[in-house]
C-alpha positions in Angstrom: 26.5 -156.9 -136.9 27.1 -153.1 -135.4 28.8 -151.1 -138.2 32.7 -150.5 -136.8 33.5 -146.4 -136.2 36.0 -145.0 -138.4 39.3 -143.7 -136.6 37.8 -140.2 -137.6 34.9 -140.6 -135.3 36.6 -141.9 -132.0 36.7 -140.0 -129.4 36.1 -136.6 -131.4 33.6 -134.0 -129.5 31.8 -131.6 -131.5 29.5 -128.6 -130.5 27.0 -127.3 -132.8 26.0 -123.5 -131.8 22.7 -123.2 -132.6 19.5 -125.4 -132.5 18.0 -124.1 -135.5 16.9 -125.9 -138.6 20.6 -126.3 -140.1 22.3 -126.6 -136.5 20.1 -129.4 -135.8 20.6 -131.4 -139.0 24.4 -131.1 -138.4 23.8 -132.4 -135.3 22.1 -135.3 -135.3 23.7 -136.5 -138.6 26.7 -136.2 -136.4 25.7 -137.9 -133.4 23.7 -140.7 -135.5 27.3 -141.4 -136.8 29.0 -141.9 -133.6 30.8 -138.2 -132.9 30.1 -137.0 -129.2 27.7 -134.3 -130.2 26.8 -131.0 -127.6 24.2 -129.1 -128.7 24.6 -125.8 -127.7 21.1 -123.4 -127.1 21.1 -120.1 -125.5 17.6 -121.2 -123.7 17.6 -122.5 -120.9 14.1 -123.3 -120.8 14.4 -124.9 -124.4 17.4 -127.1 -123.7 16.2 -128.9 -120.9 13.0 -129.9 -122.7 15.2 -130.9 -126.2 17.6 -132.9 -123.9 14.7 -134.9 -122.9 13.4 -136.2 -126.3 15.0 -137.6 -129.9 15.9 -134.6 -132.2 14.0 -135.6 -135.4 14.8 -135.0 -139.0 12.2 -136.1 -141.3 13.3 -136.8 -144.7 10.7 -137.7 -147.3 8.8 -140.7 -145.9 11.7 -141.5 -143.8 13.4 -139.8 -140.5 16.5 -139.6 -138.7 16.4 -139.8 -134.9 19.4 -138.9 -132.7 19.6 -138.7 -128.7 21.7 -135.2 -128.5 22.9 -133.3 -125.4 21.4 -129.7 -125.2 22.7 -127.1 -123.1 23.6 -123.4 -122.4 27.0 -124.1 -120.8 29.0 -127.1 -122.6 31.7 -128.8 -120.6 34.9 -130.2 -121.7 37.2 -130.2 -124.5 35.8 -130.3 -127.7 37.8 -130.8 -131.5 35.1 -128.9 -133.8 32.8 -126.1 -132.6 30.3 -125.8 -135.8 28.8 -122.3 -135.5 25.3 -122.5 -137.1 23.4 -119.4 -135.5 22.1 -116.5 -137.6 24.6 -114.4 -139.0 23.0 -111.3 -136.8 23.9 -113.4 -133.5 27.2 -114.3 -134.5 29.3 -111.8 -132.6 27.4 -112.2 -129.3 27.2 -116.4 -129.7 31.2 -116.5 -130.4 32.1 -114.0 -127.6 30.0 -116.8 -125.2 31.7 -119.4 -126.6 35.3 -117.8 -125.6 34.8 -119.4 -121.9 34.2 -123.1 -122.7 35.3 -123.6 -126.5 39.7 -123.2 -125.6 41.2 -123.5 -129.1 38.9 -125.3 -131.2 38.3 -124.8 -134.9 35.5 -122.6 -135.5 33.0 -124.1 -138.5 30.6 -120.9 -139.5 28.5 -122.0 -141.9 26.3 -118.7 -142.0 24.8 -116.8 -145.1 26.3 -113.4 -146.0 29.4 -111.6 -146.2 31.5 -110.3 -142.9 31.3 -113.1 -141.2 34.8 -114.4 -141.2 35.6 -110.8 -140.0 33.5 -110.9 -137.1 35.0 -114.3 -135.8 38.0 -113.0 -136.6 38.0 -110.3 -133.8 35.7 -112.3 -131.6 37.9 -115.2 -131.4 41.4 -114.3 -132.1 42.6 -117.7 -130.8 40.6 -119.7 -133.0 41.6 -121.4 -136.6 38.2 -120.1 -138.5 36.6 -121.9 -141.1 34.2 -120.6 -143.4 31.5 -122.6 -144.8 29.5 -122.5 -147.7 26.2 -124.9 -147.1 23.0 -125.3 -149.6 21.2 -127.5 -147.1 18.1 -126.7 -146.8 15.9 -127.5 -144.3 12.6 -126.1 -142.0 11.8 -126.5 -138.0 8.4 -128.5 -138.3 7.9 -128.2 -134.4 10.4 -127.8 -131.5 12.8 -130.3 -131.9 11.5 -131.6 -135.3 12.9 -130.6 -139.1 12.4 -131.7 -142.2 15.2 -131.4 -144.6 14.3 -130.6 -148.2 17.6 -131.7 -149.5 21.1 -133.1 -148.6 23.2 -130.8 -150.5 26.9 -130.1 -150.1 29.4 -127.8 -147.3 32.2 -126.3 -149.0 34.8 -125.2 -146.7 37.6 -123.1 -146.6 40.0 -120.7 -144.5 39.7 -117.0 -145.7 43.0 -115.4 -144.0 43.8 -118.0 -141.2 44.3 -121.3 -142.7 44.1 -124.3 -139.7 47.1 -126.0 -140.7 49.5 -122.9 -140.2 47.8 -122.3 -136.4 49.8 -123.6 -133.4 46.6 -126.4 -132.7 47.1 -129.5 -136.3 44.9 -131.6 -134.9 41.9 -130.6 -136.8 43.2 -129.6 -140.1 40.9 -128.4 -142.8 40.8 -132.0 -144.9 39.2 -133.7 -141.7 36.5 -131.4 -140.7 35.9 -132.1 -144.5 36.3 -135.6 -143.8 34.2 -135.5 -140.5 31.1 -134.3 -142.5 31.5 -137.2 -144.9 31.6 -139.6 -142.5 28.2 -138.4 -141.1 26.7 -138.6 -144.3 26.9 -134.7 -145.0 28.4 -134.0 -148.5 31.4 -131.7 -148.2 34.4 -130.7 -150.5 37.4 -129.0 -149.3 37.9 -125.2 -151.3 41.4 -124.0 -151.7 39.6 -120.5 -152.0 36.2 -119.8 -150.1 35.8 -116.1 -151.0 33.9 -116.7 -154.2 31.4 -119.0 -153.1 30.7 -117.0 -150.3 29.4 -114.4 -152.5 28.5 -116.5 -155.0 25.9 -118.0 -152.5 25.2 -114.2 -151.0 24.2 -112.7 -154.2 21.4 -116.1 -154.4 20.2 -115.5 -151.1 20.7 -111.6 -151.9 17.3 -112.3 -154.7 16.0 -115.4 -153.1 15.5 -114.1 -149.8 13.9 -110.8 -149.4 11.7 -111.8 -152.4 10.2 -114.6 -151.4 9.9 -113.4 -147.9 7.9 -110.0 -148.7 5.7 -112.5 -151.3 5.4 -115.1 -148.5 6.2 -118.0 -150.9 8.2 -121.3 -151.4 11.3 -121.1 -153.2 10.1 -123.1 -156.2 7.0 -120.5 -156.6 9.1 -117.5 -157.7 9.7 -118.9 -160.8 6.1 -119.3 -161.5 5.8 -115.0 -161.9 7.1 -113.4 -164.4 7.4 -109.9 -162.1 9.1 -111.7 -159.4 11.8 -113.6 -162.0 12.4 -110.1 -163.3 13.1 -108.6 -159.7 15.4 -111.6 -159.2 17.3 -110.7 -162.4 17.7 -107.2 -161.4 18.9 -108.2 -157.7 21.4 -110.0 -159.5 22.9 -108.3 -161.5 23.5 -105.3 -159.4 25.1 -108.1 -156.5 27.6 -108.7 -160.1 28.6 -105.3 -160.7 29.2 -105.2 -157.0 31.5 -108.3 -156.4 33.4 -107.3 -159.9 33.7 -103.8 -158.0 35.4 -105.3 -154.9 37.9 -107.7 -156.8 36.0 -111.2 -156.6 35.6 -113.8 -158.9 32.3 -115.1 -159.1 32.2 -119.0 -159.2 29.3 -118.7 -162.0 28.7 -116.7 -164.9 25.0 -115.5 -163.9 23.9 -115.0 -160.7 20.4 -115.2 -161.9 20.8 -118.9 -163.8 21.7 -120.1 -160.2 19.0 -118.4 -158.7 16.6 -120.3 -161.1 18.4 -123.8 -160.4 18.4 -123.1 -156.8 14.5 -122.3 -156.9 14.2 -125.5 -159.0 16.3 -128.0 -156.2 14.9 -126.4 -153.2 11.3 -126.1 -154.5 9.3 -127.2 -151.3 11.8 -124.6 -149.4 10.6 -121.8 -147.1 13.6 -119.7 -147.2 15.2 -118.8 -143.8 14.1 -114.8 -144.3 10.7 -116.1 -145.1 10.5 -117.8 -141.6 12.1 -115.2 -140.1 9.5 -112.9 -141.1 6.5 -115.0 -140.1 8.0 -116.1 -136.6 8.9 -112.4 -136.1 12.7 -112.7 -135.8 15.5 -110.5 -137.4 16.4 -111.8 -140.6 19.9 -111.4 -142.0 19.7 -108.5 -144.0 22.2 -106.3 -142.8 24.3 -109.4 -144.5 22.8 -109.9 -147.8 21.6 -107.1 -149.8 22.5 -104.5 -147.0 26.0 -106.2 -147.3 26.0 -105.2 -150.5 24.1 -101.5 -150.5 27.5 -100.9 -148.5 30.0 -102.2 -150.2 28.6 -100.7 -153.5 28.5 -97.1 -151.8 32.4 -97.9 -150.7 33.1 -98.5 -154.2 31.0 -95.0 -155.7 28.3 -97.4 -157.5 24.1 -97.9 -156.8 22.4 -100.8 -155.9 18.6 -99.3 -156.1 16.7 -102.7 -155.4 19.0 -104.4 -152.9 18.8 -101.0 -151.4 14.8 -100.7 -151.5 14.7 -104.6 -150.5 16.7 -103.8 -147.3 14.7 -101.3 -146.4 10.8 -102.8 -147.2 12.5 -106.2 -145.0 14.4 -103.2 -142.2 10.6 -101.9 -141.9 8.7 -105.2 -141.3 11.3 -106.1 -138.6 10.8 -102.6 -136.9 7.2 -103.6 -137.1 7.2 -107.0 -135.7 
């Protein structure tokens, strides 16, 4: 007997921005639920070939399989836009999606600080969710990801909360809600700010390291010079947030590093692919992020600050 749809899936069209690794989890976890999924690439060329085959998302010895729509210029009205681009193409992605999204909610679930700011400018019209995602996955092939883990979305509204905007219909609890339903852990976060940098300051060590030692996430804990890099990265992104007013939502940056290395293992870490497909990587948005704001603020951040610029030169060279 078919499984009935819940009243949160009918008739609810979502676009996911993005046919990356994390964009194409989110999507077909969505569609294989039942939501009218749009997968939105800026290749032409690559969206007619995905829209002719099963997105795959191999999990373990088991796979998801979803049927999605790709293409360059969505059509319609939509109730969720889920913005899952790099946090370098978000300005140029959101000023696109000004002539087809009208005034959907705006889910950015990016890595870095500055984001909301960005959207925030880009689309003025839009209620703008930030989220916070640990899922961590890798693009096998075209059209094919494995996901090394399922982990939770925490969303919240810095500065524009959805529920005060003139468009209710897709108030923060149900895009929370909408998530769950498709089998993608989410909680709701009165206030987003700290996990944002919580999770930049992880990425801020994670990152650049692994990416300039061309390793898996899990093998950073296996040198001793490498965990002692992290720990420096760290503790400088601390002094940094303290600096600027924030809350961390841990106590050491470095312990989550080490726990994050320990869940995500198998994981090649997005800077890491970056680097090897010879793409930007996101930078500007993690340690650079914070080589500015420290310099706002009268302090030094000496390794984020050499980081940024031994990743700044590969990408020149590349």
């Amino acid at each position: 007997m078919a499984k009935k749809k819940s009243k949160i899936v009918e008739g609810v069209r979502i676009a996911v921005v993005g046919p990356g690794a994390i964009g194409t989890v989110f999507a077909v976890y969505l569609a294989k639920s039942g939501y009218k999924v749009v997968l939105v690439d800026h290749r032409a060329d690559r969206a007619r070939r995905l829209s002719k085959r099963r997105l795959v998302i191999q999990r373990g010895r088991g796979r998801l399989t979803a049927k999605v729509k790709v293409t360059t210029r969505p059509r319609g009205k939509f109730d969720l836009a889920i913005l899952a681009v790099k946090a370098y193409s978000v300005d140029k992605a959101a000023r696109k999606m000004k002539s087809w999204l009208g005034k959907a909610p705006v889910l950015a679930i990016q890595n870095g600080l500055g984001i909301a700011e960005i959207l925030a400018k880009s689309l003025p019209r839009n209620p703008i969710i930030i989220g916070v995602t640990f899922q961590a996955a890798n693009i096998v092939k075209e059209g094919v990801v494995a996901q090394v883990a399922n982990l939770p979305t925490y969303v919240g509204c810095p500065g524009r909360v959805p529920d005060e905007h003139p468009r209710r219909d897709v108030p923060l609890h149900n895009v929370v809600a909408i998530l769950k339903t498709a089998d993608l852990p989410a909680a709701e976060e009165v206030d987003i700010l700290p996990l944002v940098w919580g999770k930049a300051l992880v990425n801020s060590a994670i990152n650049p390291i692994c990416a300039l030692a061309g390793i898996r996430n899990g093998e950073l804990l296996k040198s001793k010079s490498l965990r002692a890099l992290a720990e420096v990265v760290c503790l400088e992104g601390q002094r940094v947030a303290q600096g600027a007013g924030i809350r961390l939502p841990y106590k050491s940056a470095y312990e989550v590093v080490q726990r994050t290395c320990r869940q995500t293992a198998a994981n090649r870490c997005s800077m890491l692919q970056d680097i090897k497909a010879a793409k930007p990587t996101e930078i500007e948005f993690l340690n650079g992020a914070l080589y500015r704001i420290a310099s706002e603020h009268g302090t030094g951040v000496p390794v984020n600050w050499a980081l940024m610029q031994i990743i700044r030169s590969l990408e020149k060279r590349k």
